[in-house]
C-alpha positions in Angstrom: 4.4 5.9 -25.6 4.0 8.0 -22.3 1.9 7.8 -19.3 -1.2 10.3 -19.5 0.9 11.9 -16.5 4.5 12.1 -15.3 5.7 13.2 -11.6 8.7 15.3 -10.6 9.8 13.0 -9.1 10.0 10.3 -11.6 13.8 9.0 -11.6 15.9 8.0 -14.7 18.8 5.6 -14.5 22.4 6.2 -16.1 21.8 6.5 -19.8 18.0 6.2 -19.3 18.5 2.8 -19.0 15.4 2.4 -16.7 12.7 4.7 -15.6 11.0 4.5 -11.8 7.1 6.7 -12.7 6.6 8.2 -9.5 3.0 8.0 -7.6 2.8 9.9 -5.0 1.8 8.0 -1.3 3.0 5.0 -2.6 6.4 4.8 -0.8 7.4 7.5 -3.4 10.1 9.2 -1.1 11.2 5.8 -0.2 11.9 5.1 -3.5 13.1 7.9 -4.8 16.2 8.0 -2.0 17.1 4.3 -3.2 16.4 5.4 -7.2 18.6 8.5 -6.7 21.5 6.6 -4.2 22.1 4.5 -7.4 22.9 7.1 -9.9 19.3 7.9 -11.2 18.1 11.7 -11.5 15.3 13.4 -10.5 13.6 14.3 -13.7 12.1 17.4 -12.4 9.1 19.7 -13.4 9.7 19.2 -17.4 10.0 15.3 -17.2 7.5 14.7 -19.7 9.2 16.5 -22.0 12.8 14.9 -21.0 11.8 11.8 -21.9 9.5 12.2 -24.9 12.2 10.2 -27.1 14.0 8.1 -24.7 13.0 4.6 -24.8 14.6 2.6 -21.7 14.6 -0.9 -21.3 13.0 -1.2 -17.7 9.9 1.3 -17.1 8.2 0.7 -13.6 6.2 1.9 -11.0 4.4 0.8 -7.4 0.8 1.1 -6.9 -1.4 1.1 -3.8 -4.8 -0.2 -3.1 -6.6 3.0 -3.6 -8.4 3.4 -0.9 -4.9 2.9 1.2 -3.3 5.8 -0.6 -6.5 8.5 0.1 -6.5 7.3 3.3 -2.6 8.1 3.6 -3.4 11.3 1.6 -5.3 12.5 4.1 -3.6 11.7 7.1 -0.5 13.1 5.6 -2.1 16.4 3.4 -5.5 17.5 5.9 -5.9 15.6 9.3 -2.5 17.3 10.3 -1.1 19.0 7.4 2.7 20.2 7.4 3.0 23.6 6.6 3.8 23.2 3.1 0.4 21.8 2.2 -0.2 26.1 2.9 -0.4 26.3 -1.2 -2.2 23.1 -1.5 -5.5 24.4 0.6 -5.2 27.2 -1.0 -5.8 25.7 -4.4 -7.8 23.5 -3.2 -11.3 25.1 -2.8 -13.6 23.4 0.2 -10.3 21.1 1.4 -9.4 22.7 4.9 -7.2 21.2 7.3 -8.4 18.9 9.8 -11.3 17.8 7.6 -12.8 14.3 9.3 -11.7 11.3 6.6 -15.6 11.0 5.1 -15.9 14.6 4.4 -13.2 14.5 2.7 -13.9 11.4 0.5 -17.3 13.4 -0.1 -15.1 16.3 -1.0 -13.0 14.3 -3.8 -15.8 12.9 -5.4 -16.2 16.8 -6.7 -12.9 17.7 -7.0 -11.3 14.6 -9.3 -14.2 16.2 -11.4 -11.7 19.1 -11.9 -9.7 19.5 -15.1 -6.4 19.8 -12.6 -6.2 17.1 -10.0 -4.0 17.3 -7.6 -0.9 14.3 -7.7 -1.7 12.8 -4.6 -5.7 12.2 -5.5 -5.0 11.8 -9.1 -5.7 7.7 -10.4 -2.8 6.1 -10.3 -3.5 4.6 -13.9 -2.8 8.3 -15.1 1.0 8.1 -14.1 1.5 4.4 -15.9 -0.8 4.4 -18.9 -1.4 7.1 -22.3 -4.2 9.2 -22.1 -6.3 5.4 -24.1 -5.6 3.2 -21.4 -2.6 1.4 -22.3 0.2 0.6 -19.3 2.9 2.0 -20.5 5.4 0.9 -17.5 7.2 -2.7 -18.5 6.3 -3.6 -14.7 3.7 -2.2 -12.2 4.9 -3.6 -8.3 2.3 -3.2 -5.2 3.3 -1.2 -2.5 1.8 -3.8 -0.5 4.5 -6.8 -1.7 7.2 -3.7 -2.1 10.6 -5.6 -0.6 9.8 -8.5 -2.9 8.0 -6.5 -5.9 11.5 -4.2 -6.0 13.5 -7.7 -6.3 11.8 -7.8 -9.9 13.4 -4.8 -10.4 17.1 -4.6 -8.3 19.1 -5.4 -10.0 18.2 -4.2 -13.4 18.4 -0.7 -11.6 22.0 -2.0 -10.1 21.1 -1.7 -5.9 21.2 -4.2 -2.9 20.3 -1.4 -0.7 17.1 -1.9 1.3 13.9 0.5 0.9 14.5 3.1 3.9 10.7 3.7 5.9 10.6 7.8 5.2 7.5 10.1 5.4 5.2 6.7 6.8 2.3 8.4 8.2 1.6 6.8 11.6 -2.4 6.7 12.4 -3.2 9.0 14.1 -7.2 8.7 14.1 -9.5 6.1 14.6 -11.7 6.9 11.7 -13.0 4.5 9.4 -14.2 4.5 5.5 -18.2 4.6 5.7 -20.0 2.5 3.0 -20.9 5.0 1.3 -17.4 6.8 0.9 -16.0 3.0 -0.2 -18.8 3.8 -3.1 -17.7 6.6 -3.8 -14.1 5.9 -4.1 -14.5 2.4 -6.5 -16.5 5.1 -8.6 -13.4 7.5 -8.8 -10.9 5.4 -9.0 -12.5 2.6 -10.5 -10.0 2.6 -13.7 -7.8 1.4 -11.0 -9.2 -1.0 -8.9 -9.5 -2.6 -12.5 -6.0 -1.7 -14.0 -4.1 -3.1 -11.2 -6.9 -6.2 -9.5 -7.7 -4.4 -6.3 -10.7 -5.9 -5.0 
């Protein structure tokens, strides 16, 4: 069984021994440089179908209180965006960089409407459970335990390197969720504020 979604990024181990689903914002490129240092490979833009009939004995991923990771979303894709986000705005009609953090909380609640979501707004549950809502990964970490929710997984994936700190978003705004974007946000991503017991 497969997630409803799989990343690029995802990383298979030696012999697909393991599998590491990617989730974008939630220390993804963090991961991926440990995943990758160990002998994994970057599954790339067909890795759905690459591992259609591979059954590995560890499957995992790391997710993020949600409104954490659309909070880092933004900092990182609209407050100041790099300029590869070019394509993303483009696709992306009403998102312009700069956007103040409410707007753009009012502006997801239309797009995750969308048939294509973007990765880094799409629910998390869609990159660790099949399209009926069963969790497919073997073991789902928290980006907010990560050190000792990787231990669980170390050294089945066969590294005692540390998780490096890369593309951390520092704050760069005092902005704050409103009650009403909170609303909105348990409404969009309310499959996982239950999934994964996010209050």
């Amino acid at each position: 069984m497969l997630p409803l979604y799989v990343h690029a990024d995802s990383v298979a181990g030696p012999n697909f021994e393991w599998i590491w689903y990617c989730i974008p914002k939630n220390a993804s490129r963090s991961l991926l440089r440990v995943l990758v240092n160990v002998g994994g490979v970057r599954l790339g833009k067909d890795a759905r179908d690459r591992i259609t009939h591979q059954t590995p004995k560890l499957s995992f991923a790391f997710v993020r209180h949600p409104e954490a990771r659309v909070i880092s979303a933004w900092r990182n894709k609209v407050l100041n965006p790099p300029p590869t986000t070019v394509k993303l705005m483009k696709s992306s009609p009403g998102l312009r960089a700069g956007m103040a953090l409410n707007d753009f909380v009012e502006w997801l609640a239309e797009a995750t409407q969308r048939k294509s979501i973007n990765e880094h707004w799409r629910p998390q549950s869609d990159f660790v459970c099949s399209g009926d809502g069963m969790l497919v990964a073997n073991f789902v970490g928290k980006v907010e335990n990560l050190e000792a929710d990787f231990e669980q997984v170390r050294i089945q994936v066969g590294t005692l390197d540390p998780i490096p700190r890369l593309n951390a978003i520092p704050s760069q705004s005092d902005e704050v969720l409103t009650a009403r974007s909170r609303d909105i946000l348990r409404d969009i991503y309310r499959k996982d504020f239950d999934a994964f017991g996010y209050e």
